[in-house]
DSSP file (Angstrom, degrees, kcal/mol; ACC not computed):
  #  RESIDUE AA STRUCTURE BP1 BP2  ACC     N-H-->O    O-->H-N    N-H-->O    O-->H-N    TCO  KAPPA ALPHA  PHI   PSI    X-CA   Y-CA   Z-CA
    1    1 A X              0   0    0      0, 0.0     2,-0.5     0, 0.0    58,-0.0   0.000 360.0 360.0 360.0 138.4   12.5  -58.8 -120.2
    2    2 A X        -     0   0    0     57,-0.1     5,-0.2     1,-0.1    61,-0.1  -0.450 360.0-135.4 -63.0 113.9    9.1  -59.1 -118.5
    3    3 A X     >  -     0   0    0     -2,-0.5     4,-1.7     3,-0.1    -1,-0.1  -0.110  33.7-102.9 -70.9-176.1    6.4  -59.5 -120.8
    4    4 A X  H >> S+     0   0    0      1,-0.2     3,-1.6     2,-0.2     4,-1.5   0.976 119.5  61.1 -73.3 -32.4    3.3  -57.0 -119.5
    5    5 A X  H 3> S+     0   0    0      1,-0.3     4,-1.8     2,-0.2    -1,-0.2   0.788 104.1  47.1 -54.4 -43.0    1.3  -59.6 -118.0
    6    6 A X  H 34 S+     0   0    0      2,-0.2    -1,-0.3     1,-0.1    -2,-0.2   0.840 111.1  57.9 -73.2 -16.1    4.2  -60.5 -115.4
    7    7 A X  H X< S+     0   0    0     -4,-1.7     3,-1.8    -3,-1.6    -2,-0.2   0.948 105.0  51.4 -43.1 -64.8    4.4  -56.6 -114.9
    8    8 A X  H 3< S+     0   0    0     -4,-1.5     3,-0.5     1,-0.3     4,-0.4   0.648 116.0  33.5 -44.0 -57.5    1.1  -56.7 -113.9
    9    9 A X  T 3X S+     0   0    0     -4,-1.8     4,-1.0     2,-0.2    -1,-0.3   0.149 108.4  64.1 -92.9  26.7    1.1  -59.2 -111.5
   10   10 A X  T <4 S+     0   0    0     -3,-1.8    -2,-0.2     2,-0.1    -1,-0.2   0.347 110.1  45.2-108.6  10.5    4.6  -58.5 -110.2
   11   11 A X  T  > S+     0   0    0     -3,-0.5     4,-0.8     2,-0.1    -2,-0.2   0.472 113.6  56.2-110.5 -12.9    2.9  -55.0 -109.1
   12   12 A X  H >> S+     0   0    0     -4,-0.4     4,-0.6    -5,-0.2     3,-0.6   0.981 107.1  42.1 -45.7 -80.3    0.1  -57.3 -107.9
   13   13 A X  H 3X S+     0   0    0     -4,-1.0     4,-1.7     1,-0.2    -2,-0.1   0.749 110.4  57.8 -66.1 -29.1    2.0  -59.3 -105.7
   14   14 A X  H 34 S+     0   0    0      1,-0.2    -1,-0.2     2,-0.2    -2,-0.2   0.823 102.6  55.1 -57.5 -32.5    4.0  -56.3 -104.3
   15   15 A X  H << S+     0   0    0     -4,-0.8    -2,-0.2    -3,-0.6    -1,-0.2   0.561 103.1  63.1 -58.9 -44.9    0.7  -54.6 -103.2
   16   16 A X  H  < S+     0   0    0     -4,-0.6    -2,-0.2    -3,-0.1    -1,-0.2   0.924  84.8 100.2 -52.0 -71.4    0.2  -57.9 -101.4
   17   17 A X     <  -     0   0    0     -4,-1.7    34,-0.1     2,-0.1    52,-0.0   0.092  60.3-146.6 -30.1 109.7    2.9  -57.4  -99.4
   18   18 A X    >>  -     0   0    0      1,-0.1     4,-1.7     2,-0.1     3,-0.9  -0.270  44.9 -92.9 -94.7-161.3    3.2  -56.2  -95.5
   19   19 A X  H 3> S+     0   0    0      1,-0.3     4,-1.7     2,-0.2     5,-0.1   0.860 124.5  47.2-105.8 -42.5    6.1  -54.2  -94.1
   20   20 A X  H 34 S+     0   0    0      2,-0.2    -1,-0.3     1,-0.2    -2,-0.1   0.199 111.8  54.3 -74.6  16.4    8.4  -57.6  -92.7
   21   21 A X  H X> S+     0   0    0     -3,-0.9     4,-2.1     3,-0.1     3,-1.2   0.630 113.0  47.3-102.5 -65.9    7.7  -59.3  -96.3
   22   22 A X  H 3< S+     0   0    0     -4,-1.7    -2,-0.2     1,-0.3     4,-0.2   0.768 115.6  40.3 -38.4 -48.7    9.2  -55.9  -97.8
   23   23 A X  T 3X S+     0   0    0     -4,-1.7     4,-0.9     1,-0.2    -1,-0.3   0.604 106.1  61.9 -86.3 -23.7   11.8  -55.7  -96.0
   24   24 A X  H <> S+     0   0    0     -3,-1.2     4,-1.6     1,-0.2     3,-0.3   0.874 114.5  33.0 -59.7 -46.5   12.5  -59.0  -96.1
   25   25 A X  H  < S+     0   0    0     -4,-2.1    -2,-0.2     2,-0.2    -1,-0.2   0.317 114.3  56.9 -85.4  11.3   13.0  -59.0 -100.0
   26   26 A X  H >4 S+     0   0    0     -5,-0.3     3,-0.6    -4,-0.2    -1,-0.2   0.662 106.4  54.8-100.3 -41.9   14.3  -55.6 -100.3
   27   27 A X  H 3< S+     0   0    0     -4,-0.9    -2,-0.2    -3,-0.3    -3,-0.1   0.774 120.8  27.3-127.3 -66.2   16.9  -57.0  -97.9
   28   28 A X  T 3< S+     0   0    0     -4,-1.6     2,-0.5     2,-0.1    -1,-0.2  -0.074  79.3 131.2-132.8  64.7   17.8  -59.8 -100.1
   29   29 A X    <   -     0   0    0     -3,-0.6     2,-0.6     6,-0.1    -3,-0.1  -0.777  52.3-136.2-112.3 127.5   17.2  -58.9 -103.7
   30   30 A X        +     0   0    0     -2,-0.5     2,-0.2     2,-0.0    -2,-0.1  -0.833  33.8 171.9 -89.8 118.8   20.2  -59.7 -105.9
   31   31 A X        -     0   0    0     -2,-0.6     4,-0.1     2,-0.1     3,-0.1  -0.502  49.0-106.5-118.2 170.4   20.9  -56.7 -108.2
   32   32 A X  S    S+     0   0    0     -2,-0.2     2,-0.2     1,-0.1    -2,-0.0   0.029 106.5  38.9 -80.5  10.8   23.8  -55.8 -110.7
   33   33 A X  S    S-     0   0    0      2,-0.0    -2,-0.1     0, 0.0    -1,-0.1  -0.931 107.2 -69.7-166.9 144.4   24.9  -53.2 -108.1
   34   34 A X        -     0   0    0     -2,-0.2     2,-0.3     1,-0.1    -2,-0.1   0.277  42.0-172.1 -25.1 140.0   25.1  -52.8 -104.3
   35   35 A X        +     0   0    0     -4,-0.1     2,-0.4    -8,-0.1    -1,-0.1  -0.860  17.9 156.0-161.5  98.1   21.7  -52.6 -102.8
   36   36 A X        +     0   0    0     -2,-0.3     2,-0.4     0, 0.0    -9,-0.1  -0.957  12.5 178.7-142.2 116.3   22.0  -51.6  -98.9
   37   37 A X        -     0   0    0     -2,-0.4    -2,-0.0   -10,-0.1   -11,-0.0  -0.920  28.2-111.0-120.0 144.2   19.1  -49.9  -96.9
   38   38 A X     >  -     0   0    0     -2,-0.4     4,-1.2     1,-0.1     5,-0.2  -0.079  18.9-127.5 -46.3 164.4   19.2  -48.9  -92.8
   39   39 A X  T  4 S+     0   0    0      2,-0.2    -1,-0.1     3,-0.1    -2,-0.0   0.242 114.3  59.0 -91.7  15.0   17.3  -50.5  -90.7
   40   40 A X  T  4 S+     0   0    0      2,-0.1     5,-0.4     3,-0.1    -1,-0.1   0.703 100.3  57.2-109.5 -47.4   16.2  -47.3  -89.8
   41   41 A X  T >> S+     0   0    0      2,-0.2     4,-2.4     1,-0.2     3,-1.9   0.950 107.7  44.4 -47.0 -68.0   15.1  -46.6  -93.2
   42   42 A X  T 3< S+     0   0    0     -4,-1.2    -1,-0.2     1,-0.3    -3,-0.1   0.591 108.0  57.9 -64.0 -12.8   12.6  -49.7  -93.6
   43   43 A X  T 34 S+     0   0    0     -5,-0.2    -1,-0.3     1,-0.1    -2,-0.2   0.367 121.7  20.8-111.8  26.9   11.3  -49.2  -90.7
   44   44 A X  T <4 S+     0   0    0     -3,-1.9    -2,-0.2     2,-0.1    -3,-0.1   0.343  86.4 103.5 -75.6 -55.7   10.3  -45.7  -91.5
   45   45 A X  S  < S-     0   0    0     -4,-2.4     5,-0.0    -5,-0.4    -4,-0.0  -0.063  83.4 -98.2 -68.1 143.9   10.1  -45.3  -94.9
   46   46 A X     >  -     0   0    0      1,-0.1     4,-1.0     4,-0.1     5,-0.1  -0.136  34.9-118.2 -67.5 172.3    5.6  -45.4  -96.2
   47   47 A X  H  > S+     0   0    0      1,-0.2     4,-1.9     2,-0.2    -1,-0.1   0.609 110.5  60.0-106.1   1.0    5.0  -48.3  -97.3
   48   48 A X  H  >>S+     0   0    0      2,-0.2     4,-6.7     3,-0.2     5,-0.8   0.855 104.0  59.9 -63.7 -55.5    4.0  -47.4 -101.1
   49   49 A X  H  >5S+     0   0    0      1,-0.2     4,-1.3     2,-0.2    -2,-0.2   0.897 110.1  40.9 -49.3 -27.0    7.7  -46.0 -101.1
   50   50 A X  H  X>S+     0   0    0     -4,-1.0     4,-2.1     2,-0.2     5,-0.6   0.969 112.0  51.4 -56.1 -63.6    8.9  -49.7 -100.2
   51   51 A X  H >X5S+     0   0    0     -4,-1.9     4,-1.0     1,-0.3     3,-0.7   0.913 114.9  48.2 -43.2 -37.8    6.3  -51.6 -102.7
   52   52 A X  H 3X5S+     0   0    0     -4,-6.7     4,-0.8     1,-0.3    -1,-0.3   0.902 110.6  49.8-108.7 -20.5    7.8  -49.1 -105.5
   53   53 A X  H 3<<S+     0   0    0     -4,-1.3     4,-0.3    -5,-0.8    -1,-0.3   0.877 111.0  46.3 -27.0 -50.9   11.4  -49.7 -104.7
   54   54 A X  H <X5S+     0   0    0     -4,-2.1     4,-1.2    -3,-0.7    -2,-0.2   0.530 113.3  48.8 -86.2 -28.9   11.1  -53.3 -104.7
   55   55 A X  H  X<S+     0   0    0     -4,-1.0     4,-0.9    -5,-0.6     5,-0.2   0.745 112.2  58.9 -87.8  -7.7    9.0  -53.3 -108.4
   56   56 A X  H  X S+     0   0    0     -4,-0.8     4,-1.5     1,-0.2     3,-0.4   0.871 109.2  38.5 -92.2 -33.4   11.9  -50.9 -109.5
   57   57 A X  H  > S+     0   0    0     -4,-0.3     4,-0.7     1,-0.3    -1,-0.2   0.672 111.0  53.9-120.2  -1.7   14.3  -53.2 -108.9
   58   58 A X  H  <>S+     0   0    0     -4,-1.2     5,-1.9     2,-0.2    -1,-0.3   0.375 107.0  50.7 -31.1 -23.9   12.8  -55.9 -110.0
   59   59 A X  H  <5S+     0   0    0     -4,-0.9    -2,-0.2    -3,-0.4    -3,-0.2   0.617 116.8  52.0 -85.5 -25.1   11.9  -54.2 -113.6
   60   60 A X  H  <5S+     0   0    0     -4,-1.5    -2,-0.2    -5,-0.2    -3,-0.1   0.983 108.2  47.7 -58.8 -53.2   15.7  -53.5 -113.3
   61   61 A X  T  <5S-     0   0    0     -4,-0.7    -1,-0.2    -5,-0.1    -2,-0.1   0.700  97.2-142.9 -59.0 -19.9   16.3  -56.8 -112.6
   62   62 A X  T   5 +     0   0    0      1,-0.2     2,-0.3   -60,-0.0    -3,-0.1   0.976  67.4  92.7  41.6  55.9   14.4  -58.0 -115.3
   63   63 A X  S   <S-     0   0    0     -5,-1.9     2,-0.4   -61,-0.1    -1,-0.2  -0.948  71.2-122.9-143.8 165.4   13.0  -61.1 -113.0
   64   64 A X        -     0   0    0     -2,-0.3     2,-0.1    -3,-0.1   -54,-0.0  -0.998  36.6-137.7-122.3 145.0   10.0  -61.9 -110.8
   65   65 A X        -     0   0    0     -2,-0.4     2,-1.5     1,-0.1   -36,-0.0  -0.276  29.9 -83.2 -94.6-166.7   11.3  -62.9 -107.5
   66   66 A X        -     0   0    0     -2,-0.1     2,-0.7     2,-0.0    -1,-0.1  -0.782  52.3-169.7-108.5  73.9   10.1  -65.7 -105.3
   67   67 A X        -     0   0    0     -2,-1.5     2,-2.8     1,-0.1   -53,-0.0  -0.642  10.0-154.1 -50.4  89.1    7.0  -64.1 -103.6
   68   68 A X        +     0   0    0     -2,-0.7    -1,-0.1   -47,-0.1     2,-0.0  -0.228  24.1 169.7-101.4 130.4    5.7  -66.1 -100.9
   69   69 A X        -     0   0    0     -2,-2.8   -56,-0.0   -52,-0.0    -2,-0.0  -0.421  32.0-109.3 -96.2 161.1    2.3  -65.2 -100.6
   70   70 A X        -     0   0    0      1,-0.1     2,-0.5    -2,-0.0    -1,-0.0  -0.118  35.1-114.7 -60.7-169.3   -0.5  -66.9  -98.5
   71   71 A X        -     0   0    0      2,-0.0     2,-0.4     0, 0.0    -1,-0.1  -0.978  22.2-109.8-118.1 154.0   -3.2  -68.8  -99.9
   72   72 A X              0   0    0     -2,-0.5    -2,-0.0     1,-0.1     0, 0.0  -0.374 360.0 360.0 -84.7 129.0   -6.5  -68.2 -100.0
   73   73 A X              0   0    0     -2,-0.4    -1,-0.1     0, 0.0    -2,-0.0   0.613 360.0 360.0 -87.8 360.0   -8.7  -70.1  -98.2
């Protein structure tokens, strides 16, 4: 289980995120059940509805995936 502090920043790092990042890990997020979106869909769908898709199924998952985010310069 995710203690709150990784919550917290796994809604962080989602927030982060721009629409090819999303879709990219939405795309290849290993779940305990089939997980298949259009390509029509993610490249519609707002982009809050993504970020909270991707923390949902990550709190499912009970993991933090492998963000990679820039760094700050």
């Amino acid at each position: 289980m995710l203690e709150p502090n990784q919550v917290e920043e796994l809604i962080c790092l989602v927030a982060a995120l721009d629409r090819p990042a999303l879709i990219r890990h939405l795309q290849n997020v290993r779940a305990s059940f089939p997980v298949d979106f259009t390509s029509e869909f993610l490249d519609t769908a707002d982009l809050d509805r993504l970020r909270h898709i991707l923390v949902a199924l990550c709190l499912h998952c009970q993991h933090m995936p492998d963000l990679d985010m820039p760094s700050a310069a």
